[in-house]
C-alpha positions in Angstrom: 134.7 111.3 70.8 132.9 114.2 69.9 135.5 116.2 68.6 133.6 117.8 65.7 130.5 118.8 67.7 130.2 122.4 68.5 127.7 124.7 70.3 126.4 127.9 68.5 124.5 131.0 69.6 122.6 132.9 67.9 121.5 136.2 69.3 117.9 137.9 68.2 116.8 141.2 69.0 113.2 142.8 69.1 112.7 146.4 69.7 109.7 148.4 70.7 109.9 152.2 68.9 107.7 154.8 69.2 105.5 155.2 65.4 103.6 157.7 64.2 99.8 156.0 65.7 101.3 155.5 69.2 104.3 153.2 70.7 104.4 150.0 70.3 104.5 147.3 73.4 106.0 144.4 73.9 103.0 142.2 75.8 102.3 138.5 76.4 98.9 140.3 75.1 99.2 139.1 71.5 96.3 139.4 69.1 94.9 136.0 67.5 97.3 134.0 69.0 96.3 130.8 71.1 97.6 129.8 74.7 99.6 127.0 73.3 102.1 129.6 71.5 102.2 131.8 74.5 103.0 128.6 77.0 106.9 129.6 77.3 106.6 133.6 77.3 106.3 135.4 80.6 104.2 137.5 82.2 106.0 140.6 80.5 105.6 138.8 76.9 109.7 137.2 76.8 110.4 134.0 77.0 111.6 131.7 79.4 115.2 131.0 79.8 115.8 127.3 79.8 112.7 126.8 76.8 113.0 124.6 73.7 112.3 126.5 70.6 111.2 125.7 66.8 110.9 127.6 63.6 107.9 129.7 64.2 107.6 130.0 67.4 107.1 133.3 69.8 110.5 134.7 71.3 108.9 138.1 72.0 105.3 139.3 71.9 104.9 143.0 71.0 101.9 145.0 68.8 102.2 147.8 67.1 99.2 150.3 66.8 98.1 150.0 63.3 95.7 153.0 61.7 92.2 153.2 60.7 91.7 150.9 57.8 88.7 149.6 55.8 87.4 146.9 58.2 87.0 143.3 57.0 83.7 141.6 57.7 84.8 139.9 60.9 86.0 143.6 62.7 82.8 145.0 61.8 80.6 142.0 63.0 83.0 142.5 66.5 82.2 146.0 66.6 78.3 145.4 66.3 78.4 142.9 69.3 80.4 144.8 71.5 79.6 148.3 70.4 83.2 149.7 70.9 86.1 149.8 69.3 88.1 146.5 69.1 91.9 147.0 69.9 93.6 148.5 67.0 97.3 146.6 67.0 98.9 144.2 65.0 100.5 141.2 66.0 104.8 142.1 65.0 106.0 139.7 67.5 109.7 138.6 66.9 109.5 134.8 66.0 112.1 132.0 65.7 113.6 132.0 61.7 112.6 129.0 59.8 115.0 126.6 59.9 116.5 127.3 63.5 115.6 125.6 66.7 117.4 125.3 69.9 117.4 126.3 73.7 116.9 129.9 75.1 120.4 130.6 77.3 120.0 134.0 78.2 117.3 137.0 77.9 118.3 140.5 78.5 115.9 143.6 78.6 116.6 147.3 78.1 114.8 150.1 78.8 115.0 154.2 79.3 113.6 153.6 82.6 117.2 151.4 84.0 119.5 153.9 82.4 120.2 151.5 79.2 121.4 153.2 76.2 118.9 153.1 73.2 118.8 153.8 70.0 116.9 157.4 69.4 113.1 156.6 69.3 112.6 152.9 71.3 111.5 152.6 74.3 112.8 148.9 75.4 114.7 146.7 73.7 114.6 142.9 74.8 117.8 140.3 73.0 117.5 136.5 73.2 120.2 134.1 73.3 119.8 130.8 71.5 121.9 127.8 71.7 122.5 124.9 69.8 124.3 121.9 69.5 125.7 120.8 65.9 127.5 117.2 64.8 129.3 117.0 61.9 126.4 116.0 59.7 126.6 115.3 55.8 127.2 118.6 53.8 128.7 120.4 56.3 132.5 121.7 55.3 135.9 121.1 56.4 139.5 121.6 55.6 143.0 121.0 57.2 145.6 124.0 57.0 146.7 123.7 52.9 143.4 125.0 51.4 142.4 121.4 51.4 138.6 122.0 52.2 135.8 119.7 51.1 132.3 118.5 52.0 131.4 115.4 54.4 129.8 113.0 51.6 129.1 109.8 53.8 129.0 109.4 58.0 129.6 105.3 58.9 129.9 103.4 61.9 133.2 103.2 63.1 133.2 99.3 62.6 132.5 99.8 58.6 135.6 102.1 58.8 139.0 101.0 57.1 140.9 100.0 59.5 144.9 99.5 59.6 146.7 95.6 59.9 146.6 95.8 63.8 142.6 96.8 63.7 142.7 100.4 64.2 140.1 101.9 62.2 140.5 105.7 60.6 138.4 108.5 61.8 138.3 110.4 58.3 138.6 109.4 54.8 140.1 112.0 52.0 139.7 112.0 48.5 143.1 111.7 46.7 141.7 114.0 43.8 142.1 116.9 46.1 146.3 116.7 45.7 146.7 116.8 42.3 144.2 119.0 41.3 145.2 121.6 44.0 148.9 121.3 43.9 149.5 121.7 47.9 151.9 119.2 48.5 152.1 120.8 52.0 149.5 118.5 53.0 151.2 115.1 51.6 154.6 116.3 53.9 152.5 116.8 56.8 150.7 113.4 56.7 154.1 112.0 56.5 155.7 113.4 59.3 153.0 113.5 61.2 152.5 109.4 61.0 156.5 109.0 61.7 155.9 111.0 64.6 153.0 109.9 65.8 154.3 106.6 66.0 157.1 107.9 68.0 155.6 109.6 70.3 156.6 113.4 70.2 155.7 116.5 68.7 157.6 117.6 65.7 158.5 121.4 64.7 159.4 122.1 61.4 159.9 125.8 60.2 158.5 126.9 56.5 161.8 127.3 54.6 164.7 125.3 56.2 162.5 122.4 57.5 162.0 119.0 57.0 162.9 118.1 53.3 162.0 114.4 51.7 165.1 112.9 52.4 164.4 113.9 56.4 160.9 112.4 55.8 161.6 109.2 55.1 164.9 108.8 57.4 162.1 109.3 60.0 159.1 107.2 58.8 161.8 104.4 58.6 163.3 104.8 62.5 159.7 104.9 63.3 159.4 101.3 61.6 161.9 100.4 63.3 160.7 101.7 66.8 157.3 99.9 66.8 158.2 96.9 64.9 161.7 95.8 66.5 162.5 95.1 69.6 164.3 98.0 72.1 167.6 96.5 71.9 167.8 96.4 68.4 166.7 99.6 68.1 169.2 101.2 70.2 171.9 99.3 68.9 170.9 100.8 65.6 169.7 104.8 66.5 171.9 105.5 69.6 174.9 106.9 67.4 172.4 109.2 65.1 170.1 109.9 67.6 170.2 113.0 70.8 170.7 111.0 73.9 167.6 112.8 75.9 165.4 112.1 72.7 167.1 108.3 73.3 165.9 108.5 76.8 162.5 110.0 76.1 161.5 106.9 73.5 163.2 104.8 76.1 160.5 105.7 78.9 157.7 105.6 76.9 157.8 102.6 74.7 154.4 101.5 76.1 153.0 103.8 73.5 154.3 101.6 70.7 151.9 99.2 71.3 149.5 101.3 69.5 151.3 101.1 66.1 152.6 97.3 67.1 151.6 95.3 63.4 151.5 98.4 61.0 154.6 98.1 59.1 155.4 102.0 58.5 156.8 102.5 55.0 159.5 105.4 53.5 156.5 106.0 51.1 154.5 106.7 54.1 151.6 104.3 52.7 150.1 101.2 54.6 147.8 98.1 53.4 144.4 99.1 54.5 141.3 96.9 54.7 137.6 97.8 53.7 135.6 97.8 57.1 132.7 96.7 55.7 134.0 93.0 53.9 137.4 93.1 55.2 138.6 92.4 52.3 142.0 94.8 51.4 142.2 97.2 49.4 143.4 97.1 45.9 146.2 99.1 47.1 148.2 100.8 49.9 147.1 104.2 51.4 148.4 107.3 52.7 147.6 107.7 56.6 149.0 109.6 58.9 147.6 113.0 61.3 146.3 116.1 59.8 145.0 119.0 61.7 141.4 118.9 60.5 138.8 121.9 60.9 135.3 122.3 60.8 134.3 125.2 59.1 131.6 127.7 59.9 129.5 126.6 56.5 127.1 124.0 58.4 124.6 122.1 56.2 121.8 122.8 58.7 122.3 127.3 57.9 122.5 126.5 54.2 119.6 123.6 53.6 116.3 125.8 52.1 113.1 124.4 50.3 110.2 126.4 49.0 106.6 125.4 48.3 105.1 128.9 47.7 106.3 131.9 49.6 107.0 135.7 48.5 106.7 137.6 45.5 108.5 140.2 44.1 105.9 143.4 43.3 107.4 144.2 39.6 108.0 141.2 38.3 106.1 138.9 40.5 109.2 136.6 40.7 109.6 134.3 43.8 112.5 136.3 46.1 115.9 135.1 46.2 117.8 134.0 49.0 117.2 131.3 52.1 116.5 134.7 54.4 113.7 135.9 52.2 112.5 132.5 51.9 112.9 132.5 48.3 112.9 130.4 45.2 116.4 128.6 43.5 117.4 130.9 40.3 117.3 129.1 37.1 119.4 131.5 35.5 119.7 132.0 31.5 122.8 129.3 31.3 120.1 126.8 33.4 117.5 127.2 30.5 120.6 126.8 27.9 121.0 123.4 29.3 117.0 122.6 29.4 117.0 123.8 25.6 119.7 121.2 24.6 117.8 118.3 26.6 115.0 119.2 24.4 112.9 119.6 28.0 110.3 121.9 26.6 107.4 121.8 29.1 110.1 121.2 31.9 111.1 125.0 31.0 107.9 126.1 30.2 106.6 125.4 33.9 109.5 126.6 35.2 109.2 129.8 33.5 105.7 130.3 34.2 103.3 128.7 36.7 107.2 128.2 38.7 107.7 131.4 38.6 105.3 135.0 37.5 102.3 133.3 35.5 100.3 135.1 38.6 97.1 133.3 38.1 98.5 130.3 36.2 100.2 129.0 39.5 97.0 130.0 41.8 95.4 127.3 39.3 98.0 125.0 39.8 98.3 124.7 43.3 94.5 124.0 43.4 95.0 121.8 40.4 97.8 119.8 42.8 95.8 119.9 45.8 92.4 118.8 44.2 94.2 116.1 42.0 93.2 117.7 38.6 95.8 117.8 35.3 97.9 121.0 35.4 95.6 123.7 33.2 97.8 125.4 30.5 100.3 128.4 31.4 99.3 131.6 30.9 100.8 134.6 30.1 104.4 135.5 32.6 104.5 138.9 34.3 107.6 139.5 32.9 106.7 139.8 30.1 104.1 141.6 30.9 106.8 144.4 32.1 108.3 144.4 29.0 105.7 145.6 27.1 105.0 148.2 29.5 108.3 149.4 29.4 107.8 149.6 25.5 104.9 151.3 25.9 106.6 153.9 28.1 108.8 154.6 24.9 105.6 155.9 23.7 105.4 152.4 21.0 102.0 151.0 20.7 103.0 147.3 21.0 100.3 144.7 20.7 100.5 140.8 21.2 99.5 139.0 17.7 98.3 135.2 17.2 99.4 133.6 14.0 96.2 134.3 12.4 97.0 138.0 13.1 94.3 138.6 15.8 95.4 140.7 18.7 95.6 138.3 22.0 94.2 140.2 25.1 96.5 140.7 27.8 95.2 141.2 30.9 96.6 143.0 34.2 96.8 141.7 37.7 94.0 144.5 38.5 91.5 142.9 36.3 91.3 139.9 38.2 89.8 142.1 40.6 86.3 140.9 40.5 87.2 137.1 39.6 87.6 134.2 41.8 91.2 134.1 41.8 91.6 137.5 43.5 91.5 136.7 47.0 93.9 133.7 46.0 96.2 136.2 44.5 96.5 138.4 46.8 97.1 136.1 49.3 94.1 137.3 51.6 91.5 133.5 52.2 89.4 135.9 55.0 87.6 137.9 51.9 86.3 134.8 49.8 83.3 135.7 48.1 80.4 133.4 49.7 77.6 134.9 47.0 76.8 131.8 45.6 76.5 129.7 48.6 73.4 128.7 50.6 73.9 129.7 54.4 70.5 129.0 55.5 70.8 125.3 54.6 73.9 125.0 56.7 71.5 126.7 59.8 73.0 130.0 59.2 71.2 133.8 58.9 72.5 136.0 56.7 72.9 139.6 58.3 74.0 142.6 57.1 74.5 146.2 58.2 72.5 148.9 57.9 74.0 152.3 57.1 71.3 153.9 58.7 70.9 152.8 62.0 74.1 151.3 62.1 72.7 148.2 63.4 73.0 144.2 62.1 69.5 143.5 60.1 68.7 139.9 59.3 68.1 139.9 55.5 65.3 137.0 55.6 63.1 139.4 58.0 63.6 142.1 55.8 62.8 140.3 53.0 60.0 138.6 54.4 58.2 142.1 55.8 58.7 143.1 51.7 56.3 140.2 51.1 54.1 141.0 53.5 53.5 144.3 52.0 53.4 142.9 48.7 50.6 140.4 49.3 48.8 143.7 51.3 48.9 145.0 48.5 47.0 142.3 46.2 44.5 142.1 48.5 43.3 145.9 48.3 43.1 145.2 44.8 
């Protein structure tokens, strides 16, 4: 049965406000974006109720009007063709978190328009419903009701389960190091009970203070023995003078339910001979078994799992951001490089602490280093550090970074990198690659460029060749 699989929600929300350059829209007119990502939206830009989404993809479509900036290449090579102004937005469409996936269940819009009640400054509002369907996978958390929680470690098919001596295999396997070390014996009585009366049949109530002791226990593990392993004459014979006559009369009518406990020989101790599901073999000794109210807990593996490649940085220190939301990096604290230290792992910390981490152009040269199969260059210096010394300087020290032969090493900011190769990388932004030392024209291309005076795109080779016309005029009047 699927008794630990449960459905889950999650409600997003995109909002179109009113900004300082004009309001923003929520459109199934998205800039750069291809058909394929807008197959699922509708006509007003929200998708379809009944859609299968992924990490990534379009819930939403809305632009915001963005200001005048200095155009890249690309804008200004648009605006030459079609002589007008190309549309100003940005694409701030609300997109599916990474890691999430599921099944749109419901989309709602609000607007001024239909009387909805907004927030001061946004025109429409427009909240998606997701669903999704989670088994109990590994990792995910559970606990019964005595603070015994604990992770899945290992899901098996029911025929490599233990099973009990009349075949019965066990739906969930605990760890007996969670009694001892967490002193809730609460959850040993309940297991007890709970397999005497199980194997009765009934429901037991027990209160917290004047309830079931061990002596009651164990009278009752033993007349359940005695119910499922004797025959009903004996058993009455034996119970009818201890037992309430309607209770009598209830195990009397339904005695077909021994048959499910017919062959397991119920102990006082509450413990039976188990055998290993996947030999079937026993076990070295007997168990505990019995019923436990067993929870799933709302820590699923699938909210918590997070990996990073490369992702954001922190401005100050240039440190990856923390946390699964702000797809950040794991913290290796200062207890972390403690234990690194006493491995002796020195270049295992070094990377971590540099081209891992704020070593800003030491892990651009890595990644290309890793991508193009090269050795790993050397790590430079980390940003952090960097900080440091400008917060020293900011002291009013004049702090300078010797070498052991006392020459001052150069230590250079982010800034300088402005004209190198590695600045584009840096900043993230592949569109502005400098192209200078590449040949376009053997590749068929024309270089063109602008000219601030008519405004126009000039081929460069015509101008160039109307310079050597006049040139070679030139000679000849000589």
């Amino acid at each position: 049965d699927d008794v630990f699989t449960s459905v889950h929600i999650e409600e997003y929300e995109a909002e179109a406000r009113e900004t300082k350059l004009g309001p923003e829209e929520i459109t199934r007119d998205v800039p750069g974006v291809g058909d394929d990502a807008l197959k699922d939206l509708d006509e007003n830009g929200v998708i379809r109720i009944g859609a299968e989404v992924r990490a990534g993809d379009i819930l939403v479509g809305k632009v915001t009007p963005k200001g005048e900036t200095e155009l890249t290449a690309e804008e200004r090579l648009l605006r030459a063709i079609f002589g007008e102004k190309a549309r100003e937005v940005r694409d701030t469409s609300l997109k599916v978190p990474h890691g999430e996936y599921g099944i749109i269940v419901d989309a709602k819009t609000f607007t001024r328009e239909n009387g909805d009640e907004l927030s001061p400054g946004v025109n429409k509002a427009v909240r998606i419903y997701i669903a999704q369907k989670r088994k109990i996978s590994v990792g995910d958390k559970m606990a019964g009701r005595h603070g015994n929680k604990g992770v899945v470690s290992r899901i098996l098919p029911i025929e490599d389960m233990p099973y009990l001596p009349n075949g019965r295999p066990l739906d969930i396997v605990l760890n007996p190091l969670g009694v001892p070390s967490r002193m809730n014996i609460g959850q040993v009585l309940e297991i007890h009970l709970s397999l005497a009366a199980k194997a009765l049949g009934y429901n037991v109530s027990t209160p917290i203070f004047d309830g079931a002791d061990e002596v009651d226990i164990q009278d009752t593990l033993e007349m359940a023995n005695d119910y499922v392993n004797s025959e009903w004459e004996d058993f009455e014979k034996k119970y009818k003078d201890l037992v309430m006559p309607e209770i009598m009369q209830y195990l009397y009518e339904h005695r077909d339910h021994r048959e499910l406990w017919k062959g397991v020989p119920i102990h006082s101790d509450g413990k039976v001979q188990l055998r290993d599901g996947r030999t079937g073999e026993p076990f070295d000794g007997p168990t505990t078994i019995g019923h436990m109210h067993y929870l799933k807990l709302h820590h699923l593996v699938d909210d918590k799992i997070h990996a990073r490649s490369t992702g954001p940085y922190s401005l100050v220190t240039q440190q990856p951001l923390g946390g699964k939301a702000q797809f950040g990096g794991q913290r290796f604290g200062e207890m972390e490089v403690w234990a690194l230290e006493a491995y002796g792992a020195a270049y295992t910390l070094q990377e971590i602490l540099t081209v891992k981490s704020d070593d800003v152009v030491g892990r651009v040269k890595t990644y290309e280093a890793i991508i193009k199969g090269d050795n790993i260059p050397e790590p430079g210096v980390p940003e952090s550090f960097k900080v440091l010394l400008k917060e020293l300087q900011s002291l009013g020290l004049d702090v300078s970074v010797l070498r052991e032969d006392g020459s001052e090493v150069e230590i250079k900011e982010t800034v300088d990198y402005n004209e190198s190769d590695y600045r584009y990388e840096i900043e993230g932004d592949h569109q502005r690659r400098d192209y200078s030392g590449e040949s376009f024209a053997e590749n068929g291309y024309q270089e063109q460029r602008f000219d601030e005076e008519s405004g126009e795109l000039v081929d460069d080779s015509e101008e160039t060749m109307d310079n050597d016309e006049d040139d070679s005029a030139e000679v000849d009047e000589e």
